[in-house]
PDB file of N, CA, C and O in Angstrom:
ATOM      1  N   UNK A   1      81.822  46.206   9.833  1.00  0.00           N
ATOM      2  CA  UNK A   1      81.182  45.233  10.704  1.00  0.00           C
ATOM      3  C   UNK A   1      81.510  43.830  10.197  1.00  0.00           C
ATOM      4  O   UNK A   1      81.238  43.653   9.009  1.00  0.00           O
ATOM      5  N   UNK A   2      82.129  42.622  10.970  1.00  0.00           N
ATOM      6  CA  UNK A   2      82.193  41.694  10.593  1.00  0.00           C
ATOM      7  C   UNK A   2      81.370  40.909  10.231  1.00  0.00           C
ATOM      8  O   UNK A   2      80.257  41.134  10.706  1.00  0.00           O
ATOM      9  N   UNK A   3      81.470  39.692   9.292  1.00  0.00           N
ATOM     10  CA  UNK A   3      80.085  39.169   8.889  1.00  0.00           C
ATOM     11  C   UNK A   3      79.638  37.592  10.021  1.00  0.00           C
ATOM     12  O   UNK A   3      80.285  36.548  10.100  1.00  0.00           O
ATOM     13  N   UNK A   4      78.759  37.840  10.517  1.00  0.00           N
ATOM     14  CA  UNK A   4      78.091  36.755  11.408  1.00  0.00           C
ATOM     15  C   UNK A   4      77.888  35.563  10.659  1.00  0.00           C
ATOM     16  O   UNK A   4      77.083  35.557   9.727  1.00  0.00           O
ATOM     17  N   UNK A   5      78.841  34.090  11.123  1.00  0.00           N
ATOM     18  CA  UNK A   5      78.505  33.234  10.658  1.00  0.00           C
ATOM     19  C   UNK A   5      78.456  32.014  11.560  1.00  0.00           C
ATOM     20  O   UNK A   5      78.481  30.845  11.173  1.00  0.00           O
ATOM     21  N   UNK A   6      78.393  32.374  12.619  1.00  0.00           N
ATOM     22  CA  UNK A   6      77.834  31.223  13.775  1.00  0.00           C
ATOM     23  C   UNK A   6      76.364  31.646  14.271  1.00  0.00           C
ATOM     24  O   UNK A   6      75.937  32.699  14.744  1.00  0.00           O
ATOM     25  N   UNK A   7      75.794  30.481  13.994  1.00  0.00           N
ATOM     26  CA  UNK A   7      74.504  30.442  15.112  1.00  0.00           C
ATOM     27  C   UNK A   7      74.685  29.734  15.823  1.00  0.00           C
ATOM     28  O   UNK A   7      75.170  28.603  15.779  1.00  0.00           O
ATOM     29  N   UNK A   8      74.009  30.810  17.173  1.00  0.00           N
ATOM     30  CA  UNK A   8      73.820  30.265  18.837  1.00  0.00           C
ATOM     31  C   UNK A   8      72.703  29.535  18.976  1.00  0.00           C
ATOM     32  O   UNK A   8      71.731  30.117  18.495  1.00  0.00           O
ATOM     33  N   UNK A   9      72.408  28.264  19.546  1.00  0.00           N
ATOM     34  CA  UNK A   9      71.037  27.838  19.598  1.00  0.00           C
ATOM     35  C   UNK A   9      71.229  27.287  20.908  1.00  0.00           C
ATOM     36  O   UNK A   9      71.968  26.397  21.328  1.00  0.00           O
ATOM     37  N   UNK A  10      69.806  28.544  21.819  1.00  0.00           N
ATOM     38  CA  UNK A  10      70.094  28.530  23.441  1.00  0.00           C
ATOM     39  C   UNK A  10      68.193  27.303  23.429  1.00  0.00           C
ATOM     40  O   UNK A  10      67.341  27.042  22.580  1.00  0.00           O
ATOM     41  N   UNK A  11      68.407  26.972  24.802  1.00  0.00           N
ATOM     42  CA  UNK A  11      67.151  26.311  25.339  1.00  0.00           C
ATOM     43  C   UNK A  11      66.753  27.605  26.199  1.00  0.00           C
ATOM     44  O   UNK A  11      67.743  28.181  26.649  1.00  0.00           O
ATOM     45  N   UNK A  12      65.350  28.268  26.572  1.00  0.00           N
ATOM     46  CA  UNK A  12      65.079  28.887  27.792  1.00  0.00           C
ATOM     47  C   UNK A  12      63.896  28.532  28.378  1.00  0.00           C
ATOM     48  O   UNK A  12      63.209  27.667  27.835  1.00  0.00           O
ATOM     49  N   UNK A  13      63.460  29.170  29.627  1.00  0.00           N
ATOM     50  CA  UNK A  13      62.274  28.579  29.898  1.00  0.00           C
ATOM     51  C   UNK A  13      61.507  29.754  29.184  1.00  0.00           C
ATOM     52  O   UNK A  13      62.237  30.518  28.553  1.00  0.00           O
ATOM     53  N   UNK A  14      60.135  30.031  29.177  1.00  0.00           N
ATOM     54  CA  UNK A  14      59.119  30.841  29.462  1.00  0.00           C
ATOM     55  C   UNK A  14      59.394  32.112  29.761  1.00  0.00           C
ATOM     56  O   UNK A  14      59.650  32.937  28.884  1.00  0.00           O
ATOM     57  N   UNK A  15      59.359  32.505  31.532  1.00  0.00           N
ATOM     58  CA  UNK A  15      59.945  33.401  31.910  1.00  0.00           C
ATOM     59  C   UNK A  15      61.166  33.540  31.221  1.00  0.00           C
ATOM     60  O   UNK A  15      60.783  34.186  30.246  1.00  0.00           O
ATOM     61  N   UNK A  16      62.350  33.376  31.070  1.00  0.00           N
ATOM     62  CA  UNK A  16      63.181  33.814  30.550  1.00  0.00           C
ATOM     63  C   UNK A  16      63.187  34.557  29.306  1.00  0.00           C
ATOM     64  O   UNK A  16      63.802  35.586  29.025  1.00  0.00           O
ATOM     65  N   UNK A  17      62.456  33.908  28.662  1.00  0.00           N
ATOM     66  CA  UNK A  17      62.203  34.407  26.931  1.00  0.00           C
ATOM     67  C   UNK A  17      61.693  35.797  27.287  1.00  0.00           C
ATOM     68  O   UNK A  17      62.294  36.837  27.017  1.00  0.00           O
ATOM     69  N   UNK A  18      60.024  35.676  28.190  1.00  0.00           N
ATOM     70  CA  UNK A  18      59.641  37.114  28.119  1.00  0.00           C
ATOM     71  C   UNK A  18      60.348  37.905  28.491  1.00  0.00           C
ATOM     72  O   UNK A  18      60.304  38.967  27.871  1.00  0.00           O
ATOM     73  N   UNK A  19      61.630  37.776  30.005  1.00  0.00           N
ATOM     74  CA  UNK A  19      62.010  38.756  30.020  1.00  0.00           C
ATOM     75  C   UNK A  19      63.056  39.274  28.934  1.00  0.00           C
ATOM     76  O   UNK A  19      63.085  40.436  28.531  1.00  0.00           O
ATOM     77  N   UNK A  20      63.635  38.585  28.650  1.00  0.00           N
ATOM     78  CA  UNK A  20      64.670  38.772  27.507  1.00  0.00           C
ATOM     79  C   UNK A  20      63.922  39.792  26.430  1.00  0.00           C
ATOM     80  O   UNK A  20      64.343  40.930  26.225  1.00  0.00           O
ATOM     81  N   UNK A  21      62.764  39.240  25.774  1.00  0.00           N
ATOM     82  CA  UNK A  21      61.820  40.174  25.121  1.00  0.00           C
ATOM     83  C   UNK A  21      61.862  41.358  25.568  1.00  0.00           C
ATOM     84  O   UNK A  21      62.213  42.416  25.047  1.00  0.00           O
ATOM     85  N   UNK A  22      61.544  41.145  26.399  1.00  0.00           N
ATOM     86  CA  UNK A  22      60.767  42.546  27.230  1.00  0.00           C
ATOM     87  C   UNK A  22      62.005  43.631  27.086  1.00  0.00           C
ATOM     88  O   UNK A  22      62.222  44.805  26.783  1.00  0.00           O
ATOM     89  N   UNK A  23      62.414  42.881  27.352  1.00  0.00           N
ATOM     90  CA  UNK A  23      64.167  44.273  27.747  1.00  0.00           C
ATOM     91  C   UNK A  23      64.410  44.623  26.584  1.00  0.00           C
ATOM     92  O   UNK A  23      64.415  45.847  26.455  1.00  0.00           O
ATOM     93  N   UNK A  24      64.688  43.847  25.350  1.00  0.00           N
ATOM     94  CA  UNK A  24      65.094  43.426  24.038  1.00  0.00           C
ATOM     95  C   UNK A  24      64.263  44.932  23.500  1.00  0.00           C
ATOM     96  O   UNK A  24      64.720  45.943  22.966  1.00  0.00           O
ATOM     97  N   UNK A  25      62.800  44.542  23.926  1.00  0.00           N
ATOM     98  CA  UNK A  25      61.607  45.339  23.177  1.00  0.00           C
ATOM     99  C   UNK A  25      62.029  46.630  24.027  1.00  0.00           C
ATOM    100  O   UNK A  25      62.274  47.432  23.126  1.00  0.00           O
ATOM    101  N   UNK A  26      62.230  47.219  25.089  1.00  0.00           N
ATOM    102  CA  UNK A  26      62.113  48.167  25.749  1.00  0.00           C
ATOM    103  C   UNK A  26      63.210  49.022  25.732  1.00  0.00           C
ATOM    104  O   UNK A  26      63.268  50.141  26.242  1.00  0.00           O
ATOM    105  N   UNK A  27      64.281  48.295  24.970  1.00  0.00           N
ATOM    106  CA  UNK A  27      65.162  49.554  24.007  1.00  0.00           C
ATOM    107  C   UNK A  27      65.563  49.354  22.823  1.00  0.00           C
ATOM    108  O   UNK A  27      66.608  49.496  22.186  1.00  0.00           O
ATOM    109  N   UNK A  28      64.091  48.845  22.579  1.00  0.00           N
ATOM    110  CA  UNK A  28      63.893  49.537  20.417  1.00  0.00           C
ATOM    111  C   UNK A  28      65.118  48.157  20.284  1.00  0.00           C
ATOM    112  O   UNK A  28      65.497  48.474  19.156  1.00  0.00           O
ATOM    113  N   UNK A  29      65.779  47.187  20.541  1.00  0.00           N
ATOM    114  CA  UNK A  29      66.966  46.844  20.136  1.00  0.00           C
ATOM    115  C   UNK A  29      66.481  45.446  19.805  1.00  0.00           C
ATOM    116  O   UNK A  29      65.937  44.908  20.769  1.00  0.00           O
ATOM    117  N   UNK A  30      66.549  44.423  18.265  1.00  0.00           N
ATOM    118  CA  UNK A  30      66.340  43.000  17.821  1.00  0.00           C
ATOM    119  C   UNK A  30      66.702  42.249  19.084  1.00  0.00           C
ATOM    120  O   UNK A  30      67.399  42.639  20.021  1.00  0.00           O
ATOM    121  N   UNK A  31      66.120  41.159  18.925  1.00  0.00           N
ATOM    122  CA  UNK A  31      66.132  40.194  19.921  1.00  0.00           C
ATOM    123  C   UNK A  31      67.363  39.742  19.539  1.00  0.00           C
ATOM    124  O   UNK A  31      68.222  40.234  20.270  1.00  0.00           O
ATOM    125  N   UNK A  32      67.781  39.075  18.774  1.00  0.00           N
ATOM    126  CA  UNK A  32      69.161  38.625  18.936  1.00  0.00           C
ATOM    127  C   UNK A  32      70.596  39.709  18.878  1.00  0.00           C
ATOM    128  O   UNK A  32      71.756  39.389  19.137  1.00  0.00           O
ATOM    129  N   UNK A  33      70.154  40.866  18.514  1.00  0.00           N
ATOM    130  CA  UNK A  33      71.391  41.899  19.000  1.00  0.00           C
ATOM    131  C   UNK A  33      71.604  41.964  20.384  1.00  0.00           C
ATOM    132  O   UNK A  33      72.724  41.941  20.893  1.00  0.00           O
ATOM    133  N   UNK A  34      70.487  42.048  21.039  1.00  0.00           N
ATOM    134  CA  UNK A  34      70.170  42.276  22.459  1.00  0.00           C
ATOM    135  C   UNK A  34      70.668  40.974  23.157  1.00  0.00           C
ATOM    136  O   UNK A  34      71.661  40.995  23.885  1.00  0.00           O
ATOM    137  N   UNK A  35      70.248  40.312  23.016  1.00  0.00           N
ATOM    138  CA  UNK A  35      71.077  38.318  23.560  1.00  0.00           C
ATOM    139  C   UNK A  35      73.015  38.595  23.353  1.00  0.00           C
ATOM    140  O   UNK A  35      73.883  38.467  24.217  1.00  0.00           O
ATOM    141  N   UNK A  36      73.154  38.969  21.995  1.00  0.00           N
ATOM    142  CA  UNK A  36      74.432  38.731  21.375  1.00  0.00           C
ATOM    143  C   UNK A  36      75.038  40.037  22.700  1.00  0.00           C
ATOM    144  O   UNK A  36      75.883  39.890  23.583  1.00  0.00           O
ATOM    145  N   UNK A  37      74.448  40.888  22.451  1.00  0.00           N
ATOM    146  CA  UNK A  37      75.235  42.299  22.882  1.00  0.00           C
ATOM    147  C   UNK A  37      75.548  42.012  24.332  1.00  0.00           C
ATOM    148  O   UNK A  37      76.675  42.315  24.724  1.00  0.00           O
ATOM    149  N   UNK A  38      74.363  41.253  25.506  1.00  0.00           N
ATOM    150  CA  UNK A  38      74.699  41.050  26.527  1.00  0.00           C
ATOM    151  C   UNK A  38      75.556  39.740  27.096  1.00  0.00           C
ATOM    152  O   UNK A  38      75.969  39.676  28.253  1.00  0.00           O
ATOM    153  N   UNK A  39      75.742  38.765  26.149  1.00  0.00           N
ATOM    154  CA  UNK A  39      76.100  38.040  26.235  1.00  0.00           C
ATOM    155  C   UNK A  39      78.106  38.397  26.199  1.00  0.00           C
ATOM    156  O   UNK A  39      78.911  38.188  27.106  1.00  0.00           O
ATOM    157  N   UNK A  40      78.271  38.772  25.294  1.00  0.00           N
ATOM    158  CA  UNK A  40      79.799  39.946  24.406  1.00  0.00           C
ATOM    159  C   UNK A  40      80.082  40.533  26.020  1.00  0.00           C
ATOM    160  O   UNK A  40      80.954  40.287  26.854  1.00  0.00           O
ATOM    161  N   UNK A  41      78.812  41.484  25.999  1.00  0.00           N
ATOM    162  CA  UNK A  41      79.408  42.180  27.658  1.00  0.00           C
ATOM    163  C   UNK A  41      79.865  41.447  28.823  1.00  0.00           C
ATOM    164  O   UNK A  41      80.841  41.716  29.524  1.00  0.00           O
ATOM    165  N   UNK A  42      78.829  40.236  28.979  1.00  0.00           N
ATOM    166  CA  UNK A  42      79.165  39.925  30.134  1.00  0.00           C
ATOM    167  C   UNK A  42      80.377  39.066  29.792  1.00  0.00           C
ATOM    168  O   UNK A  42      80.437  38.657  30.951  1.00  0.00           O
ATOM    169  N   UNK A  43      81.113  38.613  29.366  1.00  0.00           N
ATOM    170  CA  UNK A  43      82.022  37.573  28.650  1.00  0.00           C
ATOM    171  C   UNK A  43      83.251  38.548  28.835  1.00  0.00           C
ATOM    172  O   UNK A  43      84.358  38.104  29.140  1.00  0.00           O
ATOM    173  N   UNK A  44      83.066  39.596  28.682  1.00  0.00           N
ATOM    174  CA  UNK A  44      84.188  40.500  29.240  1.00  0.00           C
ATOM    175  C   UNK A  44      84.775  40.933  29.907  1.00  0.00           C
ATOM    176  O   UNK A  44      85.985  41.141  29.991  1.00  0.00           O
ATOM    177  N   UNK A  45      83.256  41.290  30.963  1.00  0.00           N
ATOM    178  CA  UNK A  45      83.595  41.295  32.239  1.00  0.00           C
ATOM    179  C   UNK A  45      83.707  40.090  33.375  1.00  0.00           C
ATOM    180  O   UNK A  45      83.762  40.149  34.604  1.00  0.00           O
ATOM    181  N   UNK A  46      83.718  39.154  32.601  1.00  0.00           N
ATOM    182  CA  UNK A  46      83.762  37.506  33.486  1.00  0.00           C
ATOM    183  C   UNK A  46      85.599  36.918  33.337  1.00  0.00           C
ATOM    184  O   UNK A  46      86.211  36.074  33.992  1.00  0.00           O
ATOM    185  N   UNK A  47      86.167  38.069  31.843  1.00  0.00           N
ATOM    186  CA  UNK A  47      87.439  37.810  31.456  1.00  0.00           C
ATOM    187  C   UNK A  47      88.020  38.782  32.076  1.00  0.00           C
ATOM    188  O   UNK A  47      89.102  38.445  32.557  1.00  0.00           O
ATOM    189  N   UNK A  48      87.692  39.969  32.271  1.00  0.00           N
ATOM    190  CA  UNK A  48      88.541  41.340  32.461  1.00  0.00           C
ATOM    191  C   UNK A  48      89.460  40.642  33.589  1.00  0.00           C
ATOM    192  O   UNK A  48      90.572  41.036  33.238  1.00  0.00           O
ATOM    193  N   UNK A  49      89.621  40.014  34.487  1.00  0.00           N
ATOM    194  CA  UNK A  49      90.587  39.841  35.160  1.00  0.00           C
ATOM    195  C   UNK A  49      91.475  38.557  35.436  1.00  0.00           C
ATOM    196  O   UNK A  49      92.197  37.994  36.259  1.00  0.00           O
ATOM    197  N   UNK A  50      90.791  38.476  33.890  1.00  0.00           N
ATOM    198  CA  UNK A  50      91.652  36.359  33.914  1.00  0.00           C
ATOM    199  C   UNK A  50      92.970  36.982  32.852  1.00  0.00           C
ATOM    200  O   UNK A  50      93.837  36.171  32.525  1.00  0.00           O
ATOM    201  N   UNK A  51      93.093  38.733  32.236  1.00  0.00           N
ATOM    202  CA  UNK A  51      93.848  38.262  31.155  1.00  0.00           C
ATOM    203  C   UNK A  51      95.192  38.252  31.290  1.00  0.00           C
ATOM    204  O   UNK A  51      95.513  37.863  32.413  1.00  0.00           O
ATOM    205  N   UNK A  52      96.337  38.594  30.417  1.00  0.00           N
ATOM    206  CA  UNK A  52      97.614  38.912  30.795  1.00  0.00           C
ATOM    207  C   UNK A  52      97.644  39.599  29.645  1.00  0.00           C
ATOM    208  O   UNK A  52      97.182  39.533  28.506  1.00  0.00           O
ATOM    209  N   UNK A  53      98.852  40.790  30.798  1.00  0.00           N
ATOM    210  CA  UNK A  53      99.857  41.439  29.730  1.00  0.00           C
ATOM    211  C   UNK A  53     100.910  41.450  30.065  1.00  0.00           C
ATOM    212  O   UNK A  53     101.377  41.459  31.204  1.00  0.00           O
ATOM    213  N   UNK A  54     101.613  41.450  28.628  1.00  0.00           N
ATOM    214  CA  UNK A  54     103.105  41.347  28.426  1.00  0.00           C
ATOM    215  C   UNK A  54     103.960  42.296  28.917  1.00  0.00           C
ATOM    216  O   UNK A  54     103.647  43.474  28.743  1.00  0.00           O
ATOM    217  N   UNK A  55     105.111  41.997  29.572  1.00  0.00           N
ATOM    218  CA  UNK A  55     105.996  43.581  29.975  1.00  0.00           C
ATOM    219  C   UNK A  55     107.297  42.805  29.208  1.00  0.00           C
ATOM    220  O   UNK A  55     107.311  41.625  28.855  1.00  0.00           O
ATOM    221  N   UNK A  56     108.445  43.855  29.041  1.00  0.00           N
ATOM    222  CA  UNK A  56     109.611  43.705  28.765  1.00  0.00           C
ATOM    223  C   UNK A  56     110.038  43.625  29.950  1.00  0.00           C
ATOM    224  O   UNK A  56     109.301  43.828  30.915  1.00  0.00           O
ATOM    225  N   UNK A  57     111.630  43.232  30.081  1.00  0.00           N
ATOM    226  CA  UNK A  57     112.287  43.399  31.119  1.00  0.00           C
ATOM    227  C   UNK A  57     112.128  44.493  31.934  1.00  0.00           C
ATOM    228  O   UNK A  57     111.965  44.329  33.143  1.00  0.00           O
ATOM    229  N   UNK A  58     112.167  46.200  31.161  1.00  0.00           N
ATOM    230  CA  UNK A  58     112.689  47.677  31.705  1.00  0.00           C
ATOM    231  C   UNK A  58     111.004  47.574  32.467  1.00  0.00           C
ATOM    232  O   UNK A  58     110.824  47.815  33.661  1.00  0.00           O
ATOM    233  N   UNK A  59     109.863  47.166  31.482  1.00  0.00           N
ATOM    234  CA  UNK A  59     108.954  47.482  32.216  1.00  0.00           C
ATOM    235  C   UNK A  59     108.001  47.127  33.134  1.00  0.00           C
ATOM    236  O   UNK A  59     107.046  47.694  33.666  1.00  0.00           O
ATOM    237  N   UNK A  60     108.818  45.366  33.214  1.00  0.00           N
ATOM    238  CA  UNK A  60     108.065  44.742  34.496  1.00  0.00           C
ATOM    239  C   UNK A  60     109.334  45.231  35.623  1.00  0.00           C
ATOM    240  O   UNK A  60     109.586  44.087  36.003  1.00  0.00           O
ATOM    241  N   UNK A  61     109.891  45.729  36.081  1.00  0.00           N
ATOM    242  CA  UNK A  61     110.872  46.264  37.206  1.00  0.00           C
ATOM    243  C   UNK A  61     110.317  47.607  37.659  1.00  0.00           C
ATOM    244  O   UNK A  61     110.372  47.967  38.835  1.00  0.00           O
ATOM    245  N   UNK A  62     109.597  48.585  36.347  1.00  0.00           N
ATOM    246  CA  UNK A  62     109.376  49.617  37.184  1.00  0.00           C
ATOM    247  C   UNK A  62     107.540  48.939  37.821  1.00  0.00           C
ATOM    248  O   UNK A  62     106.781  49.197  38.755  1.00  0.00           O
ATOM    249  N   UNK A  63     107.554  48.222  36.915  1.00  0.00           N
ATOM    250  CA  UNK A  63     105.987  47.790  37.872  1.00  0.00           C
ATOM    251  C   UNK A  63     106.023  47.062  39.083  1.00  0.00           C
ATOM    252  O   UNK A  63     105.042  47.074  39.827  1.00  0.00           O
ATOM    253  N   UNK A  64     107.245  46.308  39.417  1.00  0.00           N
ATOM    254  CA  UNK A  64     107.659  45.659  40.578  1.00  0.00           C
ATOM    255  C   UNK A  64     107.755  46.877  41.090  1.00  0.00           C
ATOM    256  O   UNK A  64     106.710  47.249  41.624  1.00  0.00           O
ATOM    257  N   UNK A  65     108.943  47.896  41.129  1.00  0.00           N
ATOM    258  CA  UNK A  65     108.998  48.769  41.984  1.00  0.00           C
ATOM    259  C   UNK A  65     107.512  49.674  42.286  1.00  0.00           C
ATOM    260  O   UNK A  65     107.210  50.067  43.413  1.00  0.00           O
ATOM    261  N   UNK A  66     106.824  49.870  41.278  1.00  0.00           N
ATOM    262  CA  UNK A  66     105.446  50.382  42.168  1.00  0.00           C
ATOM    263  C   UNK A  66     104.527  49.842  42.788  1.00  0.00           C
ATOM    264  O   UNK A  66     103.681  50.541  43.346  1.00  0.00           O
ATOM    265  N   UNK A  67     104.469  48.217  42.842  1.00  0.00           N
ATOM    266  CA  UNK A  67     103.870  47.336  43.728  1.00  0.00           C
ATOM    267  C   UNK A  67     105.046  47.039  45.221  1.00  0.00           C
ATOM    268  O   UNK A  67     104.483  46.743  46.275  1.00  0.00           O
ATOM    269  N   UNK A  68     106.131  47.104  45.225  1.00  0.00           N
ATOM    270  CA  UNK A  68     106.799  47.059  46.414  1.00  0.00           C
ATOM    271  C   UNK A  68     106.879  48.760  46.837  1.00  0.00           C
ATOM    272  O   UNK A  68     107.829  48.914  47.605  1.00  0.00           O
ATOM    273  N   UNK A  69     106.259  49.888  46.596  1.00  0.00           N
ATOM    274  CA  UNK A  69     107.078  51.059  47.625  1.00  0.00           C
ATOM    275  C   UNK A  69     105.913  50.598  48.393  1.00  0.00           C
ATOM    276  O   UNK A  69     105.202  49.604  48.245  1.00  0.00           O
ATOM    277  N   UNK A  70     105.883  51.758  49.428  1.00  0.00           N
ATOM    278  CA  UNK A  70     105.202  51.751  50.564  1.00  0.00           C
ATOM    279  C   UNK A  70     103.714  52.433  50.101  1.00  0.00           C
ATOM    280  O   UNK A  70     103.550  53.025  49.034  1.00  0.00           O
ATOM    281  N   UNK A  71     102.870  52.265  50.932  1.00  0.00           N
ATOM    282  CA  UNK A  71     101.280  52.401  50.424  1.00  0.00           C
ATOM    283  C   UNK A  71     101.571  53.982  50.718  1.00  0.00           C
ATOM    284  O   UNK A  71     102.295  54.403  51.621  1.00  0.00           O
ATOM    285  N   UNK A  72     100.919  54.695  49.852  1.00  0.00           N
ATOM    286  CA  UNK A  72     100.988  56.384  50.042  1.00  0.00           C
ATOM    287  C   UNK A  72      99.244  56.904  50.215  1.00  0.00           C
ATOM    288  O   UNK A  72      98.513  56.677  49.250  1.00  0.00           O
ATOM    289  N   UNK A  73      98.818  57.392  51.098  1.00  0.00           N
ATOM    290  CA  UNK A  73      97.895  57.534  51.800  1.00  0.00           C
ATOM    291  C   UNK A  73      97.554  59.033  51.434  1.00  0.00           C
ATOM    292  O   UNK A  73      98.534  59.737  51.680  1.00  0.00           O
ATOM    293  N   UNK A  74      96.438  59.793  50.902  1.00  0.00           N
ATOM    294  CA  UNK A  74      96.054  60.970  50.723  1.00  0.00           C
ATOM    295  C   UNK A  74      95.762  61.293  51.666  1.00  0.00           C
ATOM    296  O   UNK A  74      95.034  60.669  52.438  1.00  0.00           O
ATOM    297  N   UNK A  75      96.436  62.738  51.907  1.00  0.00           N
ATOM    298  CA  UNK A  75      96.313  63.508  53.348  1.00  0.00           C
ATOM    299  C   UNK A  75      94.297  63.697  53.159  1.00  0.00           C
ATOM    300  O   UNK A  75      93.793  63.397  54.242  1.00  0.00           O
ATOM    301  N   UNK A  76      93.670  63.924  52.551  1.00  0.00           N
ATOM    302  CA  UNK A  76      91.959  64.549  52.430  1.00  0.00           C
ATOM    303  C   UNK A  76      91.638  62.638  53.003  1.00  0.00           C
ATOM    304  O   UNK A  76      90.807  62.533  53.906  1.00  0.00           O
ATOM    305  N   UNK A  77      92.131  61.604  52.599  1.00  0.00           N
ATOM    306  CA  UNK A  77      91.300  60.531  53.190  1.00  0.00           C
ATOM    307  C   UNK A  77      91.814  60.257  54.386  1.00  0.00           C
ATOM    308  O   UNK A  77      90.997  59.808  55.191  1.00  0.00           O
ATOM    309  N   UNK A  78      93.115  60.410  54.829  1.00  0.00           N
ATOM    310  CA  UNK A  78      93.358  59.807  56.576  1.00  0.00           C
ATOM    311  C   UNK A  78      92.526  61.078  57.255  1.00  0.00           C
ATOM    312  O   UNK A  78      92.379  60.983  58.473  1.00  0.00           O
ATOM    313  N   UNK A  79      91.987  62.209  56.641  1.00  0.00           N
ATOM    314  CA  UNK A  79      91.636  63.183  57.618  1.00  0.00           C
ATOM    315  C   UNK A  79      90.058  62.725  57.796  1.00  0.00           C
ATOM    316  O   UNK A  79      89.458  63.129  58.792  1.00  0.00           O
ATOM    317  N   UNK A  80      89.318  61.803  56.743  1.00  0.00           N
ATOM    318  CA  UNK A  80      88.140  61.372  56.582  1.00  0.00           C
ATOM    319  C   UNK A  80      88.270  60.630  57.464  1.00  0.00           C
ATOM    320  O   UNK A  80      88.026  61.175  58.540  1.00  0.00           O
ATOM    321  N   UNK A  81      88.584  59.472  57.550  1.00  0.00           N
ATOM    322  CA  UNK A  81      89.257  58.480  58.033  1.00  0.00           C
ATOM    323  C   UNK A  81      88.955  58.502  59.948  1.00  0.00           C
ATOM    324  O   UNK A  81      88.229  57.795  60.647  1.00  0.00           O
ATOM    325  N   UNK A  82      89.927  59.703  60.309  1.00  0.00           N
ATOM    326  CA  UNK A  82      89.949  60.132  61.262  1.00  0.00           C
ATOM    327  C   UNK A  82      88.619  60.593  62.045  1.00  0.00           C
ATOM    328  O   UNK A  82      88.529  60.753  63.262  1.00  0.00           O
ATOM    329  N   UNK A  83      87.653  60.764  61.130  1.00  0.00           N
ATOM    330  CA  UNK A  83      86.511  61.544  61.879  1.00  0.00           C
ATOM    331  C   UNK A  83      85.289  60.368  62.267  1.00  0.00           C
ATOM    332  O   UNK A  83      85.137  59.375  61.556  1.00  0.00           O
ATOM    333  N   UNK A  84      84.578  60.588  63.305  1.00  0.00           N
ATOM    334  CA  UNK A  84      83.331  59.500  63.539  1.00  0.00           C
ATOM    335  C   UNK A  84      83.120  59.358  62.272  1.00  0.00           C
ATOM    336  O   UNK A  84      83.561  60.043  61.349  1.00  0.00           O
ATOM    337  N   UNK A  85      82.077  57.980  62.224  1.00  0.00           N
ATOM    338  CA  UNK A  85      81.778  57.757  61.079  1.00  0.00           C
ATOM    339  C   UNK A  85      79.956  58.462  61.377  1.00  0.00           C
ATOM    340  O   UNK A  85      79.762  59.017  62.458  1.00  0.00           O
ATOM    341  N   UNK A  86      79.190  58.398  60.718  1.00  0.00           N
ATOM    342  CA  UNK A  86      78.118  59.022  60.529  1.00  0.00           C
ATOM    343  C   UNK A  86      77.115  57.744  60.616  1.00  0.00           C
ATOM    344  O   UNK A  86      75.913  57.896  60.831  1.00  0.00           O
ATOM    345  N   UNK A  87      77.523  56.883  60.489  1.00  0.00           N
ATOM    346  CA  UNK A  87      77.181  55.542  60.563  1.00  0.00           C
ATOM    347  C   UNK A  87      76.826  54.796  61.997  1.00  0.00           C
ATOM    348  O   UNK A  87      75.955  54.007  62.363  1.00  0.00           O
ATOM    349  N   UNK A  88      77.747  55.336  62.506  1.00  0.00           N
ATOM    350  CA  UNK A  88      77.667  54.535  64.456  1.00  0.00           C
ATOM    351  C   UNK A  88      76.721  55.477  65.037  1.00  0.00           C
ATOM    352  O   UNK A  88      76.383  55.364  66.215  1.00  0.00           O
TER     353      UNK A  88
END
C-alpha cells in the first residue's frame, strides 16, 4: 500500500457531511477511506473515456479495418427487432 502524503481539505455544508457519514458509517468503512475511495472512483469514471492508447503501425490498420467493415447484425436481434414491441 502506498504511503499517503497529501491532505485533502474539502468545505461542505451540513447535509452533505451527514450524508457522507451516514454512508461512510453504513458500510463499517472510515470517513476518509470512504471520501478518498469515492472520490478515486468517480475520477475514473469521469477519465475512462478522455484516455489514449497507443497502437503501432500493424495494429492501428487492423483497428481501422474493424471500424470501416460493414456493421454485422445478430441474426437472434434483427429477429427481436422485427417483432411488435411490447411497449406500443
Amino acid at each position: 500500500m502506498a504511503t499517503k502524503s497529501k491532505d485533502w481539505k474539502l468545505r461542505v455544508g451540513e447535509d452533505e457531511d451527514r450524508l457522507v457519514k451516514a454512508a461512510s458509517d453504513s458500510t463499517d468503512t472510515k470517513f476518509s477511506s470512504f471520501v478518498r475511495d469515492a472520490a478515486v472512483a468517480e475520477a475514473h469514471r469521469v477519465l475512462a473515456d478522455r484516455n489514449t492508447f497507443p497502437l503501432d503501425a500493424e495494429a492501428w490498420g487492423k483497428f481501422c479495418d474493424l471500424l470501416d467493415r460493414p456493421a454485422q447484425v445478430p441474426s437472434g436481434l434483427e429477429e427481436l427487432f422485427s417483432k411488435p414491441s411490447v411497449f406500443e
